[in-house]
Every structure is written in C-alpha cells, then in structure tokens.
N, C-alpha and C positions, 0 to 999 in steps of 0.2 A: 571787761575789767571794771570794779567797782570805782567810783570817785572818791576813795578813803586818801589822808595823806598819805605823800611816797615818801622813802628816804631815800636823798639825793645828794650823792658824793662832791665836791670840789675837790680835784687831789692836783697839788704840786706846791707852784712858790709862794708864802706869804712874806708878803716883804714892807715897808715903808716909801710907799712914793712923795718924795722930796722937791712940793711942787712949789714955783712961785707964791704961791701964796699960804705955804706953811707944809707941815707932814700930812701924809691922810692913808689911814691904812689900805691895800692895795695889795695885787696881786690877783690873777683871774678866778682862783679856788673862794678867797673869800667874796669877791667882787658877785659870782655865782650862785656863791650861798647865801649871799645876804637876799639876790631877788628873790630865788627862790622861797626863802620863809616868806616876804609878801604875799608872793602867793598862793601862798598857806602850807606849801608842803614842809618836809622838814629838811631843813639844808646845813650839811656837815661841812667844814674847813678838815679837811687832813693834809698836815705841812709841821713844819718843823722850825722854830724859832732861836738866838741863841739865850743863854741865861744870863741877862746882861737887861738894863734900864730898856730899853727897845723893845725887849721879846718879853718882858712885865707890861708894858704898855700895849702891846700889840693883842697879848690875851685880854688884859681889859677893856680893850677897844674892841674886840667880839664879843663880849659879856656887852657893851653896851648897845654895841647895834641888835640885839637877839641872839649870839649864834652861841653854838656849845663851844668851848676849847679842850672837848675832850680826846682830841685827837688830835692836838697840837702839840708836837713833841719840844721838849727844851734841850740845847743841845750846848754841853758844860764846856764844849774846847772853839765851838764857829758862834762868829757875831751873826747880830738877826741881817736878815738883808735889807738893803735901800738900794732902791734908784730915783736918780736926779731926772727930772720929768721938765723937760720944757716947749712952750705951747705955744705955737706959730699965730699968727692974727686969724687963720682960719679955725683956731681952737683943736689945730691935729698935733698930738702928742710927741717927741723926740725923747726917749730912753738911754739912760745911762746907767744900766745893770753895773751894779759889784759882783767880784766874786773872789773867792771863794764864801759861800757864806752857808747856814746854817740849813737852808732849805738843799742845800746839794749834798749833803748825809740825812737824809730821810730812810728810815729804819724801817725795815720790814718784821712786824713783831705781831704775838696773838691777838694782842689788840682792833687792830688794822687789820687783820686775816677775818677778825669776827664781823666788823664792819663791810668789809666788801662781801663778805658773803649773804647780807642782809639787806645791801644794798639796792633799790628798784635802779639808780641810775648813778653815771661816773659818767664826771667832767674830767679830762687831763690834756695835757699842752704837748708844745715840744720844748718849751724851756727848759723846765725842770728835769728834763733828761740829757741836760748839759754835761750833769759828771755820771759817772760808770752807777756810783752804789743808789742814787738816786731811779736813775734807768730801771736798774733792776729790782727795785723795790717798787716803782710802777708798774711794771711788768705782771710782777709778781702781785700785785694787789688786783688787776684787772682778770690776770689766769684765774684768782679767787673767786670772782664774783659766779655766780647763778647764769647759766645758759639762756634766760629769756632777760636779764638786768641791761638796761640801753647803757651800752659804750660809746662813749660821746668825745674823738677826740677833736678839739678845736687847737687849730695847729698853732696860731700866734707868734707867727715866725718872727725873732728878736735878733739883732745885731747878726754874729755869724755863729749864735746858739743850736743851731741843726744842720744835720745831713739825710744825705736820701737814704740812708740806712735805718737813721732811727724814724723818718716820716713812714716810708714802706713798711715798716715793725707795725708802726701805731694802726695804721689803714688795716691792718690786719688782725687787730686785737680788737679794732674799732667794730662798731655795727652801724655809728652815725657820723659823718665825717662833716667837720664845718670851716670853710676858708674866704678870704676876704679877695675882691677883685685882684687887688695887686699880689695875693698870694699864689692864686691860682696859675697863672703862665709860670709862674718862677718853678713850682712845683713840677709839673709837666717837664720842662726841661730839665730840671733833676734825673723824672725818671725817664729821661730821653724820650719823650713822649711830645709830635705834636699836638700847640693847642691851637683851634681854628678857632671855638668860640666857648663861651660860658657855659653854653647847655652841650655842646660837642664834649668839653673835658669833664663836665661834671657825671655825664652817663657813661665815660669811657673807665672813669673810677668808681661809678658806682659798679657796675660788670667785671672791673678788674679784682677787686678788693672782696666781691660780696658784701656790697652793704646793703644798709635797708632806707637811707636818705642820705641826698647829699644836699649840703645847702653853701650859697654862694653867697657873701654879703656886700652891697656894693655900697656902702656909707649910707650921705644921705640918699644916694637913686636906690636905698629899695634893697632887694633881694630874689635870688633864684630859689625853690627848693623842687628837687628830683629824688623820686622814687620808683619803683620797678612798674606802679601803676598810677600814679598823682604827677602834677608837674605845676607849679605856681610862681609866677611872679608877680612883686609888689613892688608898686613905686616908690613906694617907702614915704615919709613926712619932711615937711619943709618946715624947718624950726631956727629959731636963735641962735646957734650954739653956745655956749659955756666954757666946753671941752668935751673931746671925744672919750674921756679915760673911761673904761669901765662897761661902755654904751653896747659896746658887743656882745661881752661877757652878761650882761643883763636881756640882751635876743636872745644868747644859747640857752637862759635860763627859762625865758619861756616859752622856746622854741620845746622844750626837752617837758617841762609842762604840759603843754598840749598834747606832745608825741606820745606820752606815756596814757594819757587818758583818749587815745583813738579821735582826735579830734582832726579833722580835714587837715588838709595843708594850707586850701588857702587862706584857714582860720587861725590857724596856727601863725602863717605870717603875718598876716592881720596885726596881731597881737605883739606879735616879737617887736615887728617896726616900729610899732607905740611906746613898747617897754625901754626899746634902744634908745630915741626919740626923746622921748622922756627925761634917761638919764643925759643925755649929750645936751640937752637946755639947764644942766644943772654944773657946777661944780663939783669934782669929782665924782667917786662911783656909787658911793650908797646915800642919794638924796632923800629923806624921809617925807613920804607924803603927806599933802597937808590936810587941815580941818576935815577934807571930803572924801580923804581915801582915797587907796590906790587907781581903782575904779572912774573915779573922779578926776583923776589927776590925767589918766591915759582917754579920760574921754575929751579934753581938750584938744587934740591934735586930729586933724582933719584932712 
C-alpha cells in the first residue's frame, strides 16, 4: 500500500459539549477527524446538525479547525445536540447526553452512499445508534463501503445508550474493534461471555467476530493491541492532565493511521499513546499544535 493520503470517515454524533469552561465542539466523529487531518490524511465529519444558531456554528467551527461540512446534514424539524460535560479533579469526563436531537435522524442518502464507497477507513460508535433511523443508516453506510476499507467500530459506551444486540451488529460489520478497560468486562457479560483477563477476552472476540485487531485502552496505563499474528502492549505516558475529552477518539485516530499504512503494532501504539497523551494534557479535543508541530508536540512525552 502506497503512503498517499486516505479518506477517513467519522460517522455518527456531532454535538456541543457544554463544558465548565464554555462550549467546544465535540463528539467522536469530529474529535476523529480533526486528528486525523494532522496527520495528513483526509478526515470527513458525517453527522447531522439541527437548522438553528448551534448547527450554524458547529459547521463553522469545522470550517475552522480544517474539516469539510460536506456531509453534515442540517435537519429543519431536531435541535443540534449538546451534552453537559463535567470533570472530576482527576480530569475524567461525566456526560449528560440530550435527546432527542438532530444526529438521531441521520439520512441515508446518494451523498453518503458515494462517500462510503470511496472511503479507505470508518470510524462509528454505539451512541449514535441510539434511535432506529440512525442505526440503520450506519448500517447502511458501512454495508456501502469497499471490501478491503478498515471498519473501525469504537464502542464508547454512554449512559444506558446500547445493547448487546446493537454491540454484536457493529463487531460484525466491524473488521477493527476498539474498547476501554472499564468497557471491556461489561461487554463480555453482555454477551454472556467470561472475562478472565484483557488479552483472554480480547482474542475470544477477535475469533468470535472475525476481526483483524482488537485494541484495549487502558487510560493513562497504556494499551493492548491483538491481532491474529502481532500482540503489543504499551505503558502508555505519564502526563498533566487537563481532561480526558476527546484523548481516545484522537488514539483511534492514529491507531487507524498506522493500520491502514502496514505499520507494526507496536509503532502504531507507540504513537496512538502520544496522540492520546497529547490531547489529555490539553483542554478539550482539538488542541492545535504549537510553533513545532505536531511532531514536535508528541515528541515531548517520554
């Protein structure tokens, strides 16, 4: 595979998070796509806003980080979404999802059919498949994509926003599966499944599911990642924190970077934990790096 830019999907909720220290646009699709352009590829937001002061702002607040809004739908009858975000003194995140709102009628339309089809890579959650027409319109946008395009679902289990029905779907639409220590046993017992350890339930779903990685993230300790022939873990970086908002959704970003250009795993982690790292010593999720560049920025951490 050449090192050309990919195009690299975000699909689900774009929302407003509503944090102690002001609004900051949010959501894992753009959170995702913004690392991604850092790192040079090209990174789409597909989500759905409503037609109201909010979902005006929210398209210009992607215009100004870099990203296109070409596939940000506006939706005439649901307000944009917000969640109230508040941040513990260890800087870990408490969520308080609205709903119904504009990202849970996401359209399945030609638009969006041409885009997943051209797609090298798709990021999707389980939030966004909260309500039925959304589901099915992820669904549907993933059935679309290209037989070798990395399906990446990263679960981000919210409030009481999933079941084992719609987790089971995604693992099997998926080809890359990505969940967080405290995600991982809950999962498992979902699907009535014991879990004895990290690396026991991450190869019981990599062989359940047919995938092609599974990665485990454990905050600041670091991360797992398993594949049918690589196995890696990283200790991960000792940093400041700021807050955790975003810090994930910017590893899957260059977690999915690396994957797509054949790069090791344990380079790939390498990498991820820095990018994660990175964001979690900053204030929200797209902190812009400074004078030295991204390069520069992630080479501080040690």
């Amino acid at each position: 595979m050449t090192n050309g830019k990919r195009t690299t999907v975000g699909l689900g909720e774009l929302l407003w998070d509503l944090l102690p220290s002001g609004k900051q646009l949010g959501g894992a699709p753009a959170n995702f796509a913004y690392i991604t352009n850092l790192l040079g590829d090209a990174g789409i937001p597909a989500s759905r806003v409503g037609h109201d002061p909010l979902g005006d702002a929210a398209i210009q607040r992607l215009a100004q980080l870099g990203l296109s809004a070409d596939f940000v739908q506006q939706d005439p009858a649901h307000s944009t979404g917000t969640v109230k975000v508040e941040v513990d003194a260890a800087g870990q995140p408490r969520f308080e999802i609205s709903e119904p709102v504009a990202w849970d009628f996401l359209e399945w339309t030609p638009a969006w059919q041409q885009i997943a089809q051209k797609a090298d890579a798709i990021c999707f959650g389980s939030l966004a498949q909260r309500s039925s027409q959304s589901r099915s319109t992820i669904c549907n946008f993933l059935r679309a994509t290209r037989p070798e395009a990395l399906r990446v679902f990263d679960a981000n289990l919210r409030q009481n926003f999933y079941t084992a029905e719609i987790l089971a779907e995604s693992m099997q639409l998926a080809t890359v599966v990505k969940l967080n220590h405290e995600e991982l046993p809950k999962i498992m017992a979902m699907f009535e499944l014991e879990h004895r350890s990290d690396d026991d339930s991450a190869r019981r779903l990599l062989s359940s599911y047919n995938l092609m990685l599974v990665c485990i993230t454990r905050g600041n300790g670091g991360s797992l990642l398993i594949s049918s022939d690589e196995y890696s873990e990283h200790p991960g970086f000792k940093v400041k924190i700021a807050d955790t908002v975003g810090a994930g959704d910017a590893f899957t970003a260059a977690l999915v970077h690396g994957y797509l250009r054949g790069t090791p795993l344990m380079r790939i982690n390498e990498t991820a934990n820095r990018m994660g790292a990175w964001v979690a010593s900053h204030s929200g999720a797209t902190p812009t790096p400074g004078p030295g560049g991204l390069a520069q920025a992630l080479a501080e951490f040690a």
